[in-house]
C-alpha positions, 0 to 999 in steps of 0.5 A, spaced: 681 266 121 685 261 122 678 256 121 677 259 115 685 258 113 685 251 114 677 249 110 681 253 104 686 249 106 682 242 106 678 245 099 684 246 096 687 239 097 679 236 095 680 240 088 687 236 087 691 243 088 696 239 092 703 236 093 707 231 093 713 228 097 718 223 095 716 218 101 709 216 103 703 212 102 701 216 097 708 216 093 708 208 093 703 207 090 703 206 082 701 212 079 698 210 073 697 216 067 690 213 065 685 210 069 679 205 065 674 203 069 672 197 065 679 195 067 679 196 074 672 192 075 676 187 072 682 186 076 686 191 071 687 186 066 688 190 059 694 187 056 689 182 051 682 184 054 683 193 052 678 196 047 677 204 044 680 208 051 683 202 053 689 202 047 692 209 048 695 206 055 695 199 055 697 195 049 696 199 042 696 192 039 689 191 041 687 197 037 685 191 032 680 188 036 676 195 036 669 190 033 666 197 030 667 204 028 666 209 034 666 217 035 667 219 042 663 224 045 665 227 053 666 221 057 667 224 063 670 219 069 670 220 077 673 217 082 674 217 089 677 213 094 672 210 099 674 215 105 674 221 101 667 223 102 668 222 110 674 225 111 671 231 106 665 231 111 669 232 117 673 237 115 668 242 113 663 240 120 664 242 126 666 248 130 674 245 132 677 244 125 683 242 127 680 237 131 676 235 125 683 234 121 686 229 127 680 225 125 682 224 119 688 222 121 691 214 118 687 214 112 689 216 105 683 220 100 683 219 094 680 221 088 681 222 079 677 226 074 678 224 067 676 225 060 678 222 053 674 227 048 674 228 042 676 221 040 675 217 034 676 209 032 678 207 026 677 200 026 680 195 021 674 191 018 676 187 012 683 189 012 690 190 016 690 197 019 687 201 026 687 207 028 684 211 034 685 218 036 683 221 043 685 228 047 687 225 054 685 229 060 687 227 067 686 230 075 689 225 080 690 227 087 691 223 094 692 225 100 695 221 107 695 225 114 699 220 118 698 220 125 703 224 126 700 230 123 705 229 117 701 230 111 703 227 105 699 230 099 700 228 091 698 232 085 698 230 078 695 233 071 696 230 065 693 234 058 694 231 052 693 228 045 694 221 042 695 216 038 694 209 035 696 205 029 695 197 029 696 192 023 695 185 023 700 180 020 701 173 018 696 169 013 691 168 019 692 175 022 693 172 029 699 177 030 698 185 032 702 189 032 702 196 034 704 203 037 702 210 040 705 216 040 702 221 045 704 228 047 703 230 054 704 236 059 704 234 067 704 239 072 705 236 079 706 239 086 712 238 089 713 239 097 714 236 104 707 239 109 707 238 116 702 240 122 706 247 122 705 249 115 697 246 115 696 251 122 699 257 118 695 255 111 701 255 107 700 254 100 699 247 097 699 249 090 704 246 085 703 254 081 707 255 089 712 248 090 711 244 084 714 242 077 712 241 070 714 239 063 712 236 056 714 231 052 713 226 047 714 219 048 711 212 045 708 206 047 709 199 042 706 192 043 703 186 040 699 180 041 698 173 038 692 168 037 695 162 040 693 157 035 690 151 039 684 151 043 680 148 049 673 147 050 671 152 046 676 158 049 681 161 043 688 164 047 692 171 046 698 172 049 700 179 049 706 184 050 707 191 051 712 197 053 710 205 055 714 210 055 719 208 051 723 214 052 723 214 059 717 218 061 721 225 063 716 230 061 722 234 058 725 233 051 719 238 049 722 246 051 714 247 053 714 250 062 707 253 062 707 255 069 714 257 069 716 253 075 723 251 072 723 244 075 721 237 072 715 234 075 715 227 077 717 222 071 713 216 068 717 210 068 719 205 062 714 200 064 713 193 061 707 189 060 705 181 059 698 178 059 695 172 057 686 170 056 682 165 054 676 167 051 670 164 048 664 168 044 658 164 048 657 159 054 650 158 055 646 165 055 652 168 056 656 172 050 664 174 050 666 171 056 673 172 058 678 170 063 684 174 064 692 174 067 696 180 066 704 182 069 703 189 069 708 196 071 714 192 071 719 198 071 714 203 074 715 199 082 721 201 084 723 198 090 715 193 091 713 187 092 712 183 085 706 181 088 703 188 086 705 187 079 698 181 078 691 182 075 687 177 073 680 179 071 674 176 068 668 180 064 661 177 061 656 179 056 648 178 057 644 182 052 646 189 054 649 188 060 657 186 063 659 184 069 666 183 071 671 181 076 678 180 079 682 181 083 687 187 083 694 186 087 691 181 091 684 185 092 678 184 090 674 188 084 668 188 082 664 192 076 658 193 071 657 195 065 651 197 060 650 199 054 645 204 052 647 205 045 649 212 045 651 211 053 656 206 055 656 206 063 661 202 068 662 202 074 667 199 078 669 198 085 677 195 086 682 196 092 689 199 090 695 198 095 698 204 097 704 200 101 710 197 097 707 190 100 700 187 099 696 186 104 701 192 107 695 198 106 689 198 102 685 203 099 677 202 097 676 206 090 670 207 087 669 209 079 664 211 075 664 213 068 659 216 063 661 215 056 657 218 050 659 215 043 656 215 037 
């Protein structure tokens, strides 16, 4: 019994059912309420470089640049961190699962599922305005068991729609400006789990130790096209605020599971970026070279060194290659665009201390968008 407690124990945590404590590796990292993986292969630039999915938490000014119409049909995201698939492997081989437990020790597992359907993009043509419009659904989970068998899990479920209205200005139209409402209810578990409460199968569901709660919150930003140029590279610089109000998932009465407790809130943030672009260099197209100071606000207590992204993306024919660097790690992605599907995949390290260099977490993502 106790064998088959602690494998439904180790399912649960896999399926994102876990909780959340106030200090580990898993509670420094920056939590992020959206995930792109054309972002992530990038470095996490997005300030002056996001598109379609990218505008609803990024910089909502970039809904300008969306070049072409789009209807979004399910893009379904997975993600997980590189010792996930192992971890889960040694959980559920093997005849001594408690031993198989101590094998996983030190390493945090990772994983995110994630999809924008239905979303529209309304781009701005020959006039000022852009629109785009999306129902985000989001599962991110991590667990960390220390050395001392103390487990440190974090759980997160963000459901709701938003937003995102843009407009150009002055003559030239080198300033964007734009904003994105967005509703969201966050259900999140809460709880501290020591070896004892893994031996006794003790319940790691936030409907059991978590908190929820709804509201409604914004994001604005702008960006401006620089008006000088170098060797063919235009500049944009770009600005941008999420969760304007706080991101305390309260000023909406709505408590799905009745828990009577807030979850975890999502701070104000504030965002910079500057990119050099240039439309084509040899046989390559849209060739773009990034720097973003990101999450400033939503870092409490960590190195400013987790703030910088830079990045860069090509275009041959169909085909984006990307790279950076993420925190100080390296990332890497592709992209192919297949008409009807957008496929990326991308690889990035994100650091789970409150210094870089401190604790390392390989991920890989994948994301399949369907679009018409």
């Amino acid at each position: 019994m106790k064998k088959t407690t602690l494998l439904t124990c180790a399912i649960t945590l896999f399926t994102g059912l876990n909780s959340f404590t106030p200090s580990s590796w898993a509670a420094d990292q920056i939590i992020r309420p959206y995930q792109s993986v054309r972002n992530a292969g990038m470095g996490g630039v997005r300030i002056t470089t996001g598109f379609y999915d990218e505008n609803f938490f990024g910089n909502p000014a970039r809904v300008t640049a969306n070049p072409t119409w789009r209807v979004g049909l399910p893009d379904p995201l997975i993600e997980f961190g590189a010792g996930t698939f192992d971890t889960f492997g040694d959980l559920t081989e093997g005849d001594d699962t408690l031993s198989q437990v101590g094998n996983t020790a030190g390493n945090n597992n990772h994983g995110r599922i994630q999809m924008t359907f239905p979303s529209f993009y309304i781009p701005k043509g020959e006039g000022r305005w852009a629109f785009a419009f999306s129902i985000i659904t989001s599962l991110q989970f991590d667990m960390n068991l220390h050395r001392n068998f103390q487990l440190d899990p974090q759980a997160i479920i963000d459901v709701g729609p938003a937003f995102t209205v843009g407009r150009t200005f002055l003559e030239d139209q080198k300033l964007s400006v734009g904003v994105t409402p967005h509703v969201t209810y966050r259900l999140a578990s809460e709880a501290n789990y020591g070896l004892d409460d893994l031996i006794r199968g003790a319940s790691l569901s936030p409907l059991g130790s978590g908190g929820d709660g709804a509201h409604v919150d914004f994001d604005i930003g702008a960006t401006y096209d620089l008006p000088w140029h170098y060797k063919e590279f235009d500049f944009t610089t770009g600005a941008s605020i999420n969760n304007m109000l706080g991101g305390k998932y309260k000023n909406i009465p709505v408590s799905l599971a009745d828990l009577g407790t807030a979850p975890p809130e999502q701070p104000r943030a504030l965002n910079v970026g500057v990119s050099a672009k240039r439309k084509s260099w040899g046989k390559l197209d849209d060739v773009v070279f990034a720097l973003d100071v990101s999450d400033i606000g939503n870092n409490t207590d960590g190195s400013i060194f987790r703030l910088l992204h830079m990045g860069s993306e090509v275009r041959w024919r169909r085909l984006q290659a990307r790279l950076g660097f993420n925190q100080g790690y390296w990332t890497a992605g592709f992209g192919a665009d297949l008409k009807i599907l957008q496929i990326d995949l991308a690889t990035y390290g994100e650091e789970m201390s409150l210094n870089t260099g401190g604790a390392e977490d390989r991920r890989y993502a994948l994301r399949l968008g369907f679009q018409i």
